[in-house]
C-alpha positions in Angstrom: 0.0 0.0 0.0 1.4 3.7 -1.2 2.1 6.0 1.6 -1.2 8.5 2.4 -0.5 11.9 0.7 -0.7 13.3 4.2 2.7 12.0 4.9 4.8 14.0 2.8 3.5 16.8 4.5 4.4 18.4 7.7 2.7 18.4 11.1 3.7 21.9 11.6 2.0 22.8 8.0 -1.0 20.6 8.8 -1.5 22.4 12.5 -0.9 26.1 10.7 -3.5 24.7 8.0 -5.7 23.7 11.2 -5.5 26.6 13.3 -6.6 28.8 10.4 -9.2 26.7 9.1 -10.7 26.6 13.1 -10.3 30.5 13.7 -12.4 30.4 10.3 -15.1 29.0 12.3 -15.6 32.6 14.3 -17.4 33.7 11.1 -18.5 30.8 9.7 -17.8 30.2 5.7 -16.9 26.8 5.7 -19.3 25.2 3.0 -21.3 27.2 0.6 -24.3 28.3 3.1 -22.0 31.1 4.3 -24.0 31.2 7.5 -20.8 33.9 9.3 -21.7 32.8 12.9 -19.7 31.8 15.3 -19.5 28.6 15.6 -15.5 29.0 17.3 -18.4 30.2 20.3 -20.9 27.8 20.1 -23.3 29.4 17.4 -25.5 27.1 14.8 -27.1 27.3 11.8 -27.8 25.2 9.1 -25.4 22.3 9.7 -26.5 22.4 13.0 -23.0 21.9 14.3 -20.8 24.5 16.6 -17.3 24.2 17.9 -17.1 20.4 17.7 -17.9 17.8 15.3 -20.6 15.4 15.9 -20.1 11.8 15.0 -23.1 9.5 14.8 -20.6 6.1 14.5 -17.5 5.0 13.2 -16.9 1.1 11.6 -15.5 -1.3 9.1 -17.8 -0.7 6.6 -18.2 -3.7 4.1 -20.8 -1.6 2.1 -19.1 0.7 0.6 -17.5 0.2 -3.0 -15.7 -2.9 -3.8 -11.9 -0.9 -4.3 -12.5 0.8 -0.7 -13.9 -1.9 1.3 -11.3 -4.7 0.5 -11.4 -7.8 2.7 -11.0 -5.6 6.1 -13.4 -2.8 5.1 -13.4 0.9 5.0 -12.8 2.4 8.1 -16.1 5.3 8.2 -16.0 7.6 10.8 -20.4 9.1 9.9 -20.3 12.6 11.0 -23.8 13.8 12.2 -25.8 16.9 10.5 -25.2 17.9 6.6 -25.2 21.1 5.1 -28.0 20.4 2.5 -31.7 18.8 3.3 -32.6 16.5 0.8 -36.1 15.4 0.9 -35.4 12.0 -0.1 -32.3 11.4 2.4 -31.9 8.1 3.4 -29.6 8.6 6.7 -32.0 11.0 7.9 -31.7 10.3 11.4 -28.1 11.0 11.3 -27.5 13.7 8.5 -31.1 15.8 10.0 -31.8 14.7 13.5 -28.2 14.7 14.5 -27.7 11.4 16.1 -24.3 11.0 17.9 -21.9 12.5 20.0 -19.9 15.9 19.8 -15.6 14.5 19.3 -12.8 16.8 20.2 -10.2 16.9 18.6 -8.0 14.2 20.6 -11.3 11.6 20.8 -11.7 12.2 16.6 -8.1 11.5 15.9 -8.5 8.4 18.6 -11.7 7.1 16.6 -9.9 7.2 13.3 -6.6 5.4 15.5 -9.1 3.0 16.3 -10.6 1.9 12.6 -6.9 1.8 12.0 -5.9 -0.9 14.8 -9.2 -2.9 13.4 -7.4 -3.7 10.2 -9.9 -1.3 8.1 -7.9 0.1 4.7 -8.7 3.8 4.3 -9.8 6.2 7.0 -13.3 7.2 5.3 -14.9 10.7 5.9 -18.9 10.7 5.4 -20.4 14.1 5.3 -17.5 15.8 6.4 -18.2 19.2 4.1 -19.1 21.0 7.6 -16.5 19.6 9.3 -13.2 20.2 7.7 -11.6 22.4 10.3 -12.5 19.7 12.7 -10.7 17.0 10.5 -7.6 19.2 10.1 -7.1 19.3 13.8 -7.4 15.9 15.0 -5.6 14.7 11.5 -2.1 16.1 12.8 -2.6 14.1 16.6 -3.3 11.0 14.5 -0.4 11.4 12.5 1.8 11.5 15.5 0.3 8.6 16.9 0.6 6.4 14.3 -1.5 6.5 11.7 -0.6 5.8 8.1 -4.3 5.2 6.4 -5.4 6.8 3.2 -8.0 9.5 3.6 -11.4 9.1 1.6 -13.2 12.4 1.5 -16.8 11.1 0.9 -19.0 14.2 0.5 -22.3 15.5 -0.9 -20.0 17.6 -3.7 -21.6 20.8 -1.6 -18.2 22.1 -0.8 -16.4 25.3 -0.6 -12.8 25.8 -2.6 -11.9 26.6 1.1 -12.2 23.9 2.6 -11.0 22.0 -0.6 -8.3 24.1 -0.5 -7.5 23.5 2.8 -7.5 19.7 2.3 -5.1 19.9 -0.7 -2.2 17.0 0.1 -4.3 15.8 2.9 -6.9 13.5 1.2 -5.7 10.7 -1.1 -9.3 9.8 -2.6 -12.2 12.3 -3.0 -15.3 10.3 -3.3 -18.5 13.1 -4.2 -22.0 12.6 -5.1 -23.3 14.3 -8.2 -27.1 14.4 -6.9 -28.3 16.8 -10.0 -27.3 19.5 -12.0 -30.4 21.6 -12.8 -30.9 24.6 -10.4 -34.8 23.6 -10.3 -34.2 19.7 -9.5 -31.5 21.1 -6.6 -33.9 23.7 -4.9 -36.8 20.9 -5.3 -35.0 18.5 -3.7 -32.1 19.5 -2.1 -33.0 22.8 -0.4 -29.7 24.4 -2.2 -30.3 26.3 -5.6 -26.8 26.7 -6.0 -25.7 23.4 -5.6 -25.2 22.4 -9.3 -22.4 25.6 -9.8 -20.8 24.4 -6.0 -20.7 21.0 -6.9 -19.1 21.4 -10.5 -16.5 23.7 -9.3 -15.8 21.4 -6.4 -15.4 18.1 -8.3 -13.4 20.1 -10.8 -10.9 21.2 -7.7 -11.4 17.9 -6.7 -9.8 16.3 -10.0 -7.3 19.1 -10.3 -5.8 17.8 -6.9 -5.6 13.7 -7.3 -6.7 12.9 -10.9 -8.3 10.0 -12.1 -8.7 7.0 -9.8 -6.0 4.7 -9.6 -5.5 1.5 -7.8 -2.8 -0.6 -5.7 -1.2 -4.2 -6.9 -3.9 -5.8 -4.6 -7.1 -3.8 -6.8 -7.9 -0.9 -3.4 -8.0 2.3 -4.4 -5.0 4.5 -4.0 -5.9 8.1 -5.0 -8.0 9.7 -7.3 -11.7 11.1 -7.9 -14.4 8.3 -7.6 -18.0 10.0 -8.1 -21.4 8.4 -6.8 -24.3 9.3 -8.8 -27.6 7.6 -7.3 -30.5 6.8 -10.3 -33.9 8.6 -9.6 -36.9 8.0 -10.9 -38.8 10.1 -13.0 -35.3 12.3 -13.2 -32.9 10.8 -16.3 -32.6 13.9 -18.1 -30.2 14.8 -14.2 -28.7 11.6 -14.8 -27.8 12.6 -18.9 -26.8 16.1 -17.4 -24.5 14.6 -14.7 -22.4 12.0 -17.2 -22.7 14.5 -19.8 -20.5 17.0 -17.1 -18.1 14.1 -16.2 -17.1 12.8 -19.4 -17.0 16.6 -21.2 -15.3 18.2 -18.4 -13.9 15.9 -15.7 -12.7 13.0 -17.9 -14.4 9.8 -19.7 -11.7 7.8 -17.2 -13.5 9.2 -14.3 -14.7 6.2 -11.8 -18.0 6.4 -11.4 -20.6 4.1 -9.4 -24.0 4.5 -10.9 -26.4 3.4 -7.7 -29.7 1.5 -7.9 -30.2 1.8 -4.4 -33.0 4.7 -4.3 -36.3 4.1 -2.2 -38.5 7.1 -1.2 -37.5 8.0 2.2 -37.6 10.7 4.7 -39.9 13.5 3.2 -39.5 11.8 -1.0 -43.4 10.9 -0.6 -44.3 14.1 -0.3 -43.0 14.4 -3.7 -45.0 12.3 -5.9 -42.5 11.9 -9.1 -40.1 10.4 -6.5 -42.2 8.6 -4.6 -41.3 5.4 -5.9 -37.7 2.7 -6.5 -36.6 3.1 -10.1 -37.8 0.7 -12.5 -35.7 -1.5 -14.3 -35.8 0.3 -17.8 -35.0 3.7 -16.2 -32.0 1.8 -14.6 -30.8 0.5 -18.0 -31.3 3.7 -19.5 -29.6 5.3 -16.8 -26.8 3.1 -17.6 -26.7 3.5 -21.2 -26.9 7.0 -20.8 -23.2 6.9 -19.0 -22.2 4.7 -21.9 -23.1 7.2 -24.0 -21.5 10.0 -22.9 -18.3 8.0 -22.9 -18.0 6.7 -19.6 -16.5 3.7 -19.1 -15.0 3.2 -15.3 -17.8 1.7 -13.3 -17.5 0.5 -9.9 -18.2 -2.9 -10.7 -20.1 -4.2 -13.5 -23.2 -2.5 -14.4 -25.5 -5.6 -14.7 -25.1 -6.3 -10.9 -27.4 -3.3 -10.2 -30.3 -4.8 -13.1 -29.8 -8.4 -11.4 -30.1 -6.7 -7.6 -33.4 -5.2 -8.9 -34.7 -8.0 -10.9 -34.4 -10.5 -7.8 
């Protein structure tokens, strides 16, 4: 296994990197909502969270995709609130209601110590776009105590260059969703009009930092841009607009996992177009749209997610 990015890097850059990104927090402009509270004080707003991060759970995950989770699993630390409100979210509990606890900085950096001593491959970061000052500060106690796992930055794709910025070196494999790119679709569902602009401009900073995804001599995932992009129904001209973006102006190598896995949770009944599991057809389409558009990196093969369905 490759050495994480991280280490050829210095503490003392990492901690300057940290102590910035934490004062930041005074006048909060972390992720794209721009709230300017002060969170450094205890202040919260959209994402709910103030000084500390709050994390719902951390595990070996064995669900994630095949080139993270390996035979040990990917090590997911599930941080608690999110920065958008999608009516059809499917961790609800966690990314609205907030389940967990709040982590210093020590107790964060000891969780991800922890996945590490389990065996797990990567260190991997779920909904950590309201977090990132947080990360940076327990990251630098981790390294000093040992830890040599690959970061996964596994994210809604509603992130500020900031942040991104901030994380530049740091994160060996960015792993975004691309929910939708029509401004109507994202204020619909995802309570964030601007989220097709953020999320372009973040997976292009995202690409522009580790490339296209690569993997190790035992098939894990080393570095690089790996982008979820979950199939709704009733919405394939989003899907067409989202592999369309990739292959045009990302690249036609980019990795991409094209998910069946949609049911109508949280508030999606409310909204009777996605009130339902995609069909069949509109997976296949979905599929042959990517095609298509030149895609041709897929998580595994596509005919797994039409068998998954058809059973």
């Amino acid at each position: 296994m490759a050495s994480p990015r991280y280490l050829e890097c210095s503490v003392a850059e990492i901690r300057q990197r940290a102590g910035q990104a934490v004062e930041s927090l005074r006048d909060c402009r972390v992720c794209p909502r721009d709230c300017r509270i002060d969170r450094l004080n205890g202040e919260t707003k959209v994402c709910a969270t103030g000084r500390w991060s709050r994390v719902s759970t951390w595990y070996a995950h064995f669900g994630e995709e095949n080139c993270l989770r390996g035979k040990q699993g990917s090590g997911t630390i599930f941080f608690a609130f999110c920065n958008l409100k999608c009516v059809f979210c499917q961790n609800h509990d966690t990314s609205q209601a907030g389940a967990g606890r709040e982590l210093s900085a020590e107790q964060l950096a000891a969780a991800m110590l922890d996945l590490q001593h389990q065996g797990c491959h990567n260190i991997n970061l779920v909904t950590p776009e309201h977090v990132v000052p947080q990360v940076l500060e327990a990251l630098p106690i981790a390294i000093e105590r040992g830890l040599t796992l690959p970061l996964v930055y596994n994210t809604s794709g509603y992130d500020s260059l900031a942040s991104l910025r901030a994380l530049d070196g740091l994160v060996d494999i960015y792993m975004p969703d691309l929910k939708l790119l029509s401004a109507r679709g994202a204020l619909r569902y995802l309570k964030a009009k601007d989220y097709p602009n953020v999320a372009i401009a973040a997976i292009r900073e995202m690409h522009r930092q580790v490339g296209d995804l690569e993997f190790d001599s035992s098939g894990l995932a080393s570095s690089g841009l790996l982008v979820r992009h979950l199939v709704m129904p009733s919405l394939l001209e989003e899907s067409a607009r989202v592999f369309d973006f990739l292959a045009r102006e990302i690249s036609t190598a980019t990795y991409i996992n094209v998910m069946a896995q949609y049911r109508p949770e949280y508030r999606a009944r409310d909204f009777p177009e996605i009130a339902r599991r995609p069909t069949l057809h509109e997976l296949r389409h979905a599929l042959r749209l990517a095609r298509e558009a030149g895609l041709y990196r897929f998580d595994s093969h596509p005919k797994r997610y039409i068998d998954v369905l058809a059973n």
